[in-house]
ZAMARGU-4260 file (C-alpha; in steps of 0.2 Angstrom, whole numbers, plus 5000, padded with zeros to 4 digits):
<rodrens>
0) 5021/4951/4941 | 5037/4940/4940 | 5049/4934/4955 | 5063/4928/4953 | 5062/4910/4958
5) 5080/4905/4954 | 5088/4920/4963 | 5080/4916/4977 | 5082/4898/4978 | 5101/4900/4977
10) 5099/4912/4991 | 5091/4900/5001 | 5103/4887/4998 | 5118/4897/5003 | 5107/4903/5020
15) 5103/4883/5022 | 5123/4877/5019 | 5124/4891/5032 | 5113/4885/5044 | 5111/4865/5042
20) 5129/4860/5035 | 5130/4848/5019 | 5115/4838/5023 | 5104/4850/5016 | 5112/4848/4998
25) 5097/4836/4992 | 5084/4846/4997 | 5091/4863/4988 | 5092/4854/4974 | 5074/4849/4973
30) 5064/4860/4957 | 5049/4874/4962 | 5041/4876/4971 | 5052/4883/4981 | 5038/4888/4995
35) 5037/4868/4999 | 5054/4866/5001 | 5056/4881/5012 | 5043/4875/5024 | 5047/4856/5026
40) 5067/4861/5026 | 5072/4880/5032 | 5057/4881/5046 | 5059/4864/5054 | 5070/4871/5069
45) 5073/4888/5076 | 5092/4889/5072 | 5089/4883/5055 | 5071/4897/5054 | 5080/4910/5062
50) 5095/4910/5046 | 5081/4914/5034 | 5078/4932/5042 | 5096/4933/5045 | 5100/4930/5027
55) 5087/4942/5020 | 5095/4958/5032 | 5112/4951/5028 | 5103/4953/5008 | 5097/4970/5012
60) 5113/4975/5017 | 5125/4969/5008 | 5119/4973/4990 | 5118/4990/4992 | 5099/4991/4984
65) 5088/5002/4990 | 5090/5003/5008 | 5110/5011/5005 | 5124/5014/4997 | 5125/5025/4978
70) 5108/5015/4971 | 5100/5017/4988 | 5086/5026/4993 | 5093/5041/5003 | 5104/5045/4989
75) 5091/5042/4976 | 5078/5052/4981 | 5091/5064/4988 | 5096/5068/4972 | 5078/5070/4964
80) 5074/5080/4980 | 5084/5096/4984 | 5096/5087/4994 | 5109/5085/4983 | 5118/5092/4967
85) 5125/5079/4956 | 5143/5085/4949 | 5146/5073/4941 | 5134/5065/4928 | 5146/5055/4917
90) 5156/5045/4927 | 5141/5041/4943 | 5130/5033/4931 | 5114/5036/4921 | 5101/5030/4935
95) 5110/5047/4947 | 5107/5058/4935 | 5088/5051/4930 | 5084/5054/4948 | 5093/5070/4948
100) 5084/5078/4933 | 5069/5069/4936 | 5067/5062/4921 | 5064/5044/4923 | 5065/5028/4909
105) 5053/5015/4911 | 5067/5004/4905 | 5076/5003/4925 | 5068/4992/4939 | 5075/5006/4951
110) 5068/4998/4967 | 5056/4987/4961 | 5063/4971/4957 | 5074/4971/4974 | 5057/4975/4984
115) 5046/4961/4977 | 5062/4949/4978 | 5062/4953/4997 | 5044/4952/4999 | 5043/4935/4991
120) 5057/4929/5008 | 5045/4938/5019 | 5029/4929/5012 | 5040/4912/5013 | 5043/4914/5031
125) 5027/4919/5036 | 5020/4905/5028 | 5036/4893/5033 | 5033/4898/5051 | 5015/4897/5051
130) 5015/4878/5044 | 5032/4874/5054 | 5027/4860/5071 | 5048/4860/5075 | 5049/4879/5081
135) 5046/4885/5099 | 5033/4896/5102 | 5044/4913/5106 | 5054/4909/5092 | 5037/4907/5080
140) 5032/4922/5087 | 5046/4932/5083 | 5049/4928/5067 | 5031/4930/5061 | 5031/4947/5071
145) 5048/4950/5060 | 5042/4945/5046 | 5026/4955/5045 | 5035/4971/5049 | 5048/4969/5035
150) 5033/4966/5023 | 5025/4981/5028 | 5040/4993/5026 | 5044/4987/5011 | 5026/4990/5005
155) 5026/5010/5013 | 5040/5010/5002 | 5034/5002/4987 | 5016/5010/4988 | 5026/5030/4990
160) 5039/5027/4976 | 5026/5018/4963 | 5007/5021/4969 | 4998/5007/4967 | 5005/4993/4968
165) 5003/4972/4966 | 5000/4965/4984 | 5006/4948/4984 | 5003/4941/5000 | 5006/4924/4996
170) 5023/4913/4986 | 5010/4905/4974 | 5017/4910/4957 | 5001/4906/4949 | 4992/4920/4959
175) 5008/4932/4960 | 5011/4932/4940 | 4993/4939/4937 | 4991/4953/4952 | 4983/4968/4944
180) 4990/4984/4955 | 4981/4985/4971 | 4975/5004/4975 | 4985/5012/4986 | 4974/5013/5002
185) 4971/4995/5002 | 4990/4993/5001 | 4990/5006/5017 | 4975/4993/5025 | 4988/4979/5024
190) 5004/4988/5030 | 4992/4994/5045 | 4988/4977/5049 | 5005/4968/5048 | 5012/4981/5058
195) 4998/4980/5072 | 5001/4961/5069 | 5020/4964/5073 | 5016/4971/5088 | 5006/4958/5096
200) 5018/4946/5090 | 5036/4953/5094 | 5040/4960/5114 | 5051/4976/5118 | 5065/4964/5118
205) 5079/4963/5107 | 5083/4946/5100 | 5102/4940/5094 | 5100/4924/5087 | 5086/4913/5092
210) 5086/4919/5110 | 5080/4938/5116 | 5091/4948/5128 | 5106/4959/5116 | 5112/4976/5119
215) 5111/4977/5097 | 5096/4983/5091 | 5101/4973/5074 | 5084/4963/5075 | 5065/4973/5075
220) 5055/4973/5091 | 5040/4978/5095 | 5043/4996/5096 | 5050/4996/5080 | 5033/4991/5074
225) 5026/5004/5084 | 5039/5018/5077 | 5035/5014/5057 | 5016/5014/5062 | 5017/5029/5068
230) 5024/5035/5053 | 5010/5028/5043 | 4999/5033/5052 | 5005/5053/5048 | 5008/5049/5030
235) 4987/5044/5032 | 4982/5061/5040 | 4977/5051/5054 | 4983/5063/5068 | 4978/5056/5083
240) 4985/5038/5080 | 5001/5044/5073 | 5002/5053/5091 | 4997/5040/5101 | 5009/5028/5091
245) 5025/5040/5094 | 5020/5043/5111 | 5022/5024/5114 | 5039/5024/5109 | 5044/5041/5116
250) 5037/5036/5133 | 5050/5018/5133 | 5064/5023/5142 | 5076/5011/5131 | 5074/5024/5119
255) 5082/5043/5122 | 5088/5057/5110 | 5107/5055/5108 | 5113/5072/5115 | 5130/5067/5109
260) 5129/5071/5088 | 5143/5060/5085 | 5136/5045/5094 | 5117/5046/5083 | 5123/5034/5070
265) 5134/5022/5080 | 5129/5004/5084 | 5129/5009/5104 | 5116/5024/5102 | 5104/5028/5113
270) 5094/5035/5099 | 5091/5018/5089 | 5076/5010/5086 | 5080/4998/5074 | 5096/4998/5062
275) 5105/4985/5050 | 5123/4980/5054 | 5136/4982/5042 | 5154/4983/5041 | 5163/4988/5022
280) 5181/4982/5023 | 5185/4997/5013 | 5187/5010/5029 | 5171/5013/5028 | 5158/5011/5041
285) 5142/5008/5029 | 5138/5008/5013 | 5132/5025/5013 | 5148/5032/5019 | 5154/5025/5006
290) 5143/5032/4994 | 5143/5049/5002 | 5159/5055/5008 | 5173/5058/4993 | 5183/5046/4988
295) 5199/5057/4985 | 5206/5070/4991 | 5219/5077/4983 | 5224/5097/4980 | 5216/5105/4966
300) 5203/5089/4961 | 5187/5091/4960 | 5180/5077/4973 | 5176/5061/4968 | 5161/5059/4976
305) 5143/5058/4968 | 5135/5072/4973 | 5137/5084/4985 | 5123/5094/4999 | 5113/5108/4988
310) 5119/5125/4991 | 5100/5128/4998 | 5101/5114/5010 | 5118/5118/5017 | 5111/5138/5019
315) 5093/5129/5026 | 5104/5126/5044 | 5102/5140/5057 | 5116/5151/5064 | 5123/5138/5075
320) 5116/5122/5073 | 5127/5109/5080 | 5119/5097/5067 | 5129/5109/5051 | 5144/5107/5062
325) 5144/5088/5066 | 5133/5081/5050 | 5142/5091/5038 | 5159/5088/5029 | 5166/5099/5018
330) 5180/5097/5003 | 5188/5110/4995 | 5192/5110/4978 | 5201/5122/4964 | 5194/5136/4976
335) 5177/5130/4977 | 5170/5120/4995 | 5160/5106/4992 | 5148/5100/5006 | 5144/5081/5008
340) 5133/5070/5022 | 5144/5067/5036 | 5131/5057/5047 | 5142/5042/5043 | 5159/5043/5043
345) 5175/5034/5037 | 5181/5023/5053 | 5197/5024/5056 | 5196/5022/5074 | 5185/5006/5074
350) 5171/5013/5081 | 5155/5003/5074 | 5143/5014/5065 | 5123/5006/5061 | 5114/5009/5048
355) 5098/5018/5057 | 5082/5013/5048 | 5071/5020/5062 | 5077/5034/5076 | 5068/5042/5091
360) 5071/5059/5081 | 5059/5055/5070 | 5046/5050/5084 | 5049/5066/5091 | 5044/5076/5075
365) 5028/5063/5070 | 5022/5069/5089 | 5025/5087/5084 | 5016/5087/5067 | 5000/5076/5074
370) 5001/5088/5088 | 5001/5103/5079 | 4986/5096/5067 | 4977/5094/5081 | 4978/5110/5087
375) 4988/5106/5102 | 5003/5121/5098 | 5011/5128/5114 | 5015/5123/5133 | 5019/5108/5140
380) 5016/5092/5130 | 5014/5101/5114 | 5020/5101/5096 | 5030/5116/5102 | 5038/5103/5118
385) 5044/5089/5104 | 5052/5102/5093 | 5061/5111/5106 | 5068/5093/5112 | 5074/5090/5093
390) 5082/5109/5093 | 5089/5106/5109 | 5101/5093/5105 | 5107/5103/5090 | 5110/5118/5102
395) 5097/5129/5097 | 5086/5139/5107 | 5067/5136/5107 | 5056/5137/5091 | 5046/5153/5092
400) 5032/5147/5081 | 5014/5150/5091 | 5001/5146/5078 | 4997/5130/5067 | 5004/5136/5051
405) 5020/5142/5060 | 5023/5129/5072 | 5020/5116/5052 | 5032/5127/5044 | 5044/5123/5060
410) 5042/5107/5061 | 5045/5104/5038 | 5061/5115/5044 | 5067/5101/5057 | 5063/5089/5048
415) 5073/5095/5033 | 5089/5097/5045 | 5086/5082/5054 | 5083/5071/5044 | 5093/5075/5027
420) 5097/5061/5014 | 5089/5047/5028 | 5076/5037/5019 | 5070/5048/5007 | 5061/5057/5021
425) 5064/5076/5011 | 5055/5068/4994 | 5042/5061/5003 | 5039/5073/5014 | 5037/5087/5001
430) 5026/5075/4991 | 5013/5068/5004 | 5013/5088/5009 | 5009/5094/4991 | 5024/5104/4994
435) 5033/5096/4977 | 5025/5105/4963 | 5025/5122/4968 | 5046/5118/4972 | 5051/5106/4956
440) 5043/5116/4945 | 5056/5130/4950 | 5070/5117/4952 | 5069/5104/4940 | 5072/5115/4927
445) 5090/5122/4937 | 5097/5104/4936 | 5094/5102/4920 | 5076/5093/4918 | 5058/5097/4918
450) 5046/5094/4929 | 5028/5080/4926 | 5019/5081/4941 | 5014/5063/4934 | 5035/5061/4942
455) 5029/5059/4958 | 5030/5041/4958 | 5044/5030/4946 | 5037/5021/4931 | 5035/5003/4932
460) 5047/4993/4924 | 5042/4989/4906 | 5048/4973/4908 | 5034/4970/4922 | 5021/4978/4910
465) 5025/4966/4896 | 5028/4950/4907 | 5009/4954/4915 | 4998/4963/4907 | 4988/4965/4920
470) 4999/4978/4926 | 4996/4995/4921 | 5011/5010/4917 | 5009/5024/4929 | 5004/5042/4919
475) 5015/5051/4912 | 5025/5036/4905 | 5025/5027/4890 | 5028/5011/4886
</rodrens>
C-alpha cells in the first residue's frame, strides 16, 4: 500500500501555520518521516493537538470525497442501489454512470485513496498523542477516544465497499507499503476494539475546541461510539449487542427523534448524534445539497441535476408519509416531474443545516431489527415499539406486522424511507441482507449494465495492485 506522504505533509503544514503561527516553518520543512515530526511538533500542546483533528474534519468536508457531495458516498452507492436514476450520463461524469450501471474500472481509486489518506492522520494522532508529555489528560483522552472512532468508521467503510482490506495501524511506511489485505473479520475485531476504546476514552460531552461543554455536536462523544457500534454490531449478526448498544444511546435523553422533519438535518436538531459542519458559499447548506438538488430551473429544461429519486423509490413511500412530503422535491420538466433528495436544502434564510453522519433514527431501527431477530416482535419494548416511533414522526399509523419475517420486511421498508441516499445505507443494507442478487439481477440490466455478484464490493485500484504486490484484485476484476 502507498500513502501519500507529500499530501499529507502539506496538510499538516497548513494545520500547523494554522495553529502555531510562523514559528513552525523549520519544522515543516524537515524531510519524512513525517510521523517524527508530527509527535515532537503538532502534539506538544492541546491547542496546537486539537488542530490536527480539526484539520482532518475540516479535510473530510471540504473535499467533497466520500463522506458528501456528487463523488460521495450517498450518491455513489445511491446511484449503483435503486436510489437514483442517473439522466444524465454525459455531462455528470464517467465514475456516476460506473456506479449507476455497475460496472466498475479497476482504473479509479473511488474511495480508496481518500480513506487510507485519512487513516494515516488517524494513526499519526494516535501515535502523536500517545508519545506527547505537553497535553493535559482530558485533552489526551479526547483526542485518542476521536481518533480511534474515526479510524474505525472509516474501516466499516473500507471493509463494506472492498472486503478485505490492508489494516494499517501504524505510520511506519516500511510496514504500510507491504500490508497484504487483512480478512474481513479481523478488520471487524479491530473496528470493534477502537470503538470500545472510544468509549472508555471520550465522555457524553461535547467538546468545541480543547474544552468540553458546546451545544454543536461537530466533535464525536462517547455516544457517538456507542451509535456506530451498534451498527456494527447488526452488520455482525450479533443481535443482542447491537440492542444493547442502541439502547444506550436511545435511553440518553440528549438524544430525541426530531418530530419537526424540517429540523432533522439542521445543526440545532435534537435528533444528532454526531454531524460535520459545513457551510458552501454557493446558497447551499452542504455539499450534498449541492450535489442533489438541481442546479436550474428554467421552463422546459430538463434539470441539471445528477440524478434524480427512482420511480420505485418515490412509489416505496406510503399514502401519507410526511417523510415524501418534507424529504422530497420535485421539478418538472417538458411535462415530465423529476423527484430529487430534499433532506438538505438550499439556504436562503440562513438557517444552518449539518451534515448528519450518525442520527437517533437509525438507533431506533438497529433496536427494531436485533429485536425482531430475537424474537422479541409485539408489545411494549419491542421491535414493533421502535418502528412505530420511527413511523410516528412521519405521521403514519402503527406497523401491522406480528411475526418475524413481517415485522424484518417492516423494518427493510423503514429503513428504505428513512434513511434514503444517507451513507449508503440502501446498498449495504440489501448487501449484508443477501437481498442484492435477487434485486440487481432484474435491475442492472434496466439501467443499462449487467450484474457480477463479484460487484458487491469495488476493485482495488490497479495502481495499489502494481505498487504492492502483496495486494490481491477482488474477483471478478481484472487487472
Amino acid at each position: 500500500m502507498t500513502f501519500q506522504y507529500k499530501s499529507f505533509r502539506y496538510l499538516y503544514t497548513g494545520l500547523m501555520l494554522l495553529a502555531l503561527g510562523s514559528s513552525c516553518n523549520k519544522a515543516v520543512e524537515i524531510d519524512p518521516p513525517t510521523s517524527r515530526i508530527i509527535s515532537s511538533e503538532a502534539f506538544a500542546g492541546n491547542a496546537s493537538a486539537t488542530s490536527v483533528m480539526t484539520g482532518l474534519y475540516s479535510a473530510m468536508i471540504s473535499n467533497r470525497g466520500f463522506v458528501s457531495g456528487i463523488n460521495g458516498i450517498s450518491m455513489l452507492e445511491g446511484m449503483a442501489a435503486d436510489e437514483m436514476t442517473n439522466y444524465l450520463p454525459a455531462i455528470m461524469g464517467q465514475t456516476l454512470q460506473e456506479f449507476y450501471t455497475n460496472t466498475y474500472n479497476v482504473g479509479g481509486s473511488y474511495f480508496w485513496n481518500e480513506f487510507y489518506q485519512r487513516l494515516y492522520t488517524c494513526n499519526a494522532t494516535i501515535e502523536g498523542v500517545t508519545a506527547s508529555k505537553g497535553l493535559s489528560e482530558p485533552v489526551k483522552q479526547q483526542l485518542l477516544g476521536e481518533a480511534k472512532f474515526l479510524r474505525a468508521l472509516i474501516y466499516f467503510y473500507a471493509v463494506n465497499t472492498y472486503g478485505d482490506v490492508p489494516l494499517a495501524l501504524t505510520t511506519d511506511y516500511r510496514v504500510n507499503n507491504t500490508l497484504s489485505r487483512t480478512p474481513k473479520e479481523q478488520v471487524y475485531a479491530q473496528i470493534i476494539a477502537d470503538l470500545k476504546d472510544a468509549q472508555s476514552l471520550m465522555g457524553e460531552a461535547y467538546f468545541r475546541g480543547i474544552t468540553p461543554g458546546t451545544t454543536e455536536r461537530a466533535r464525536p462523544n462517547k455516544l457517538a461510539a456507542t451509535a456506530l457500534l451498534a451498527r456494527v454490531y447488526l452488520y455482525r449478526k450479533d443481535w443482542a449487542n447491537a440492542e444493547a448498544q442502541a439502547t444506550a444511546v436511545i435511553s440518553n435523553a440528549t438524544y430525541q427523534l426530531e418530530q419537526d422533519l424540517n429540523k432533522t438535518f439542521t445543526a440545532t436538531t435534537k435528533e444528532a448524534i454526531w454531524y460535520l459542519l459545513t457551510v458552501d458559499p454557493i446558497n447551499y447548506a452542504t455539499y450534498d445539497a449541492q450535489a442533489f438538488i438541481p442546479f436550474t430551473n428554467p421552463p422546459g429544461v430538463t434539470p441539471n441535476l445528477p440524478g434524480a429519486l427512482s420511480t420505485s423509490l418515490v412509489n416505496a413511500f406510503e399514502q401519507g408519509d410526511a417523510r415524501r412530503d418534507k424529504w422530497v422535491g420535485a421539478f418538472v420538466a417538458n411535462g415530465t416531474t423529476y423527484y430529487y433528495p430534499f433532506k438538505y436544502q438550499k439556504n436562503p434564510s440562513g438557517t444552518p443545516e449539518a451534515l448528519i453522519v450518525l442520527r437517533l433514527s437509525e438507533q431506533y431501527l438497529i433496536r427494531a431489527e436485533a429485536r425482531a431477530q430475537l424474537g422479541n416482535i409485539t408489545g411494549a419494548g419491542s421491535a414493533q415499539a421502535d418502528v412505530d416511533a420511527i413511523r410516528a414522526k412521519a405521521l403514519l399509523p402503527g406497523t401491522t406486522a406480528a411475526d418475524k419475517d413481517a415485522m424484518l420486511a417492516a423494518i427493510a421498508q423503514e429503513r428504505r424511507i428513512e434513511l434514503f441516499t444517507e451513507w449508503g445505507h440502501r446498498w449495504f443494507d440489501l448487501v449484508r441482507t443477501d437481498k442484492i442478487d435477487e434485486l440487481m439481477t432484474v435491475l442492472a440490466p434496466q439501467k443499462g449494465g449487467v450484474w457480477d455478484p463479484n460487484h458487491k464490493v469495488l476493485p482495488i485500484p490497479f495502481s495499489e495492485t502494481q505498487l504492492n504486490t502483496n495486494i490481491k484484485q477482488n474477483p471478478g476484476y481484472s487487472n
